[in-house]
N, C-alpha and C positions, 0 to 999 in steps of 0.2 A: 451427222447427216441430217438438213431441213425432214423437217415432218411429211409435208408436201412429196418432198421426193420419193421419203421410202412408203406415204401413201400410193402413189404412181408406182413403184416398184412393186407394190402387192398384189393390186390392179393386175398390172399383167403379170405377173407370177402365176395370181388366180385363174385368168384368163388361159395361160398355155397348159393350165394344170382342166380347164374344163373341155378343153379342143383335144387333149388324148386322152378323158375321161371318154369323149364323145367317141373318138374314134375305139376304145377298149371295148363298149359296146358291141360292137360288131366284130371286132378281131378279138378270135378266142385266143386265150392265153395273157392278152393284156390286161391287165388287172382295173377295171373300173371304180372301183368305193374307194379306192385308197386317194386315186388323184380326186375324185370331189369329196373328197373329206379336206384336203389339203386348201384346194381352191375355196372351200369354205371358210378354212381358216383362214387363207389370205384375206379374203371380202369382207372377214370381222373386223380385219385391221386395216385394209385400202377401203371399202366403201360400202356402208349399209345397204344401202339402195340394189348394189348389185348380190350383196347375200340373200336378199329379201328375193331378189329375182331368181337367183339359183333355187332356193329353198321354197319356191312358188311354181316351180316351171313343171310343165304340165306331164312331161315322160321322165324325169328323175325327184320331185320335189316331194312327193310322196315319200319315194323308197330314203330318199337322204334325211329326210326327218326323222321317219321312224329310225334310221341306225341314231343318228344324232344321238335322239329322245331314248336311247337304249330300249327300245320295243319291239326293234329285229328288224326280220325280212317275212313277208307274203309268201305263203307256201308255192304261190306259182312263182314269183321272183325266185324263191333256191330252187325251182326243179327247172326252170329257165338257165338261171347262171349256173346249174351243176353239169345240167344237156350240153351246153356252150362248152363249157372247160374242159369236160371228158370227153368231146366231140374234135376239138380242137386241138387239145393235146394229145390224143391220137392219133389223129392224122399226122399230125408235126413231128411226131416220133418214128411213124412209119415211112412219113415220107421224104421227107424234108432230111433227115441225117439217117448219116448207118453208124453215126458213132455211139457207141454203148455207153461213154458216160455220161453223154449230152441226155440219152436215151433215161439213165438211171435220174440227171436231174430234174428233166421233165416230171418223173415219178416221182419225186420229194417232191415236187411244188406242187404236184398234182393232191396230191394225198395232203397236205400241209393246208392248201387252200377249199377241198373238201372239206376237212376237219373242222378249219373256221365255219364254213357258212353253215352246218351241222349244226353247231356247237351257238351260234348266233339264235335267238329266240325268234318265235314264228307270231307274225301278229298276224289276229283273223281279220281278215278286210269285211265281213257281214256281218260286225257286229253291230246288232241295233242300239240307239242312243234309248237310253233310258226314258219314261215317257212317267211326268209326275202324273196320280188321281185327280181330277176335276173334283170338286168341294161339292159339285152336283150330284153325281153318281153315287 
């Protein structure tokens, strides 16, 4: 396969993987980090530029670095995405099916995707930059 091509094929791979990043956002249960983790990895192989953008962008570039950069999630990002998930899959359990093994999947995924974001480290977003002494003082 040309280079060109399967750059163009990462591209939008990247691309459909940040458009239901963006939509998991809002729809609880859809898993968000996973597809822009992936889209990330497409744009390292389709096009700098637009990793640079992802990883710059001003409501995910934060939180996707820090997982990157293994440094976690903001305490308000897990009580955010924890709200969200036990919020959503709640409802989805209650209302949306009566069927009990749909019901019990919910529960693994629930408990499974808790345990991750738990389990993921907390970075403080106030921590002060270091400030060297003045040779004056």
């Amino acid at each position: 396969m040309p280079d060109r091509l399967k750059r163009w094929l990462f591209i939008a791979a990247g691309t459909v993987c940040v458009c239901i990043g963006a939509v998991g956002i809002v729809v609880p249960g859809l898993p968000t980090t996973p597809f822009l983790l992936l889209a990330a990895f497409c744009y390292t192989r389709g096009s700098q530029r637009l990793y640079t953008a992802l990883l710059n962008n001003r409501l995910v570039g934060s939180y996707l670095r820090n997982y990157l950069e293994g440094r976690g999630m903001t305490r308000r990002s897990k009580v955010w995405t924890l709200s969200l998930l036990w919020g959503g899959i709640i409802l989805a359990a209650v209302l949306a099916t009566d069927s009990m093994s749909v019901r019990i999947l919910l529960a693994i995924i629930l408990c499974g995707v808790t345990a991750h974001i738990l389990t993921v480290g907390t970075v403080r977003t106030d921590a002060r930059v270091p400030t060297t002494s003045h040779p004056d003082n």
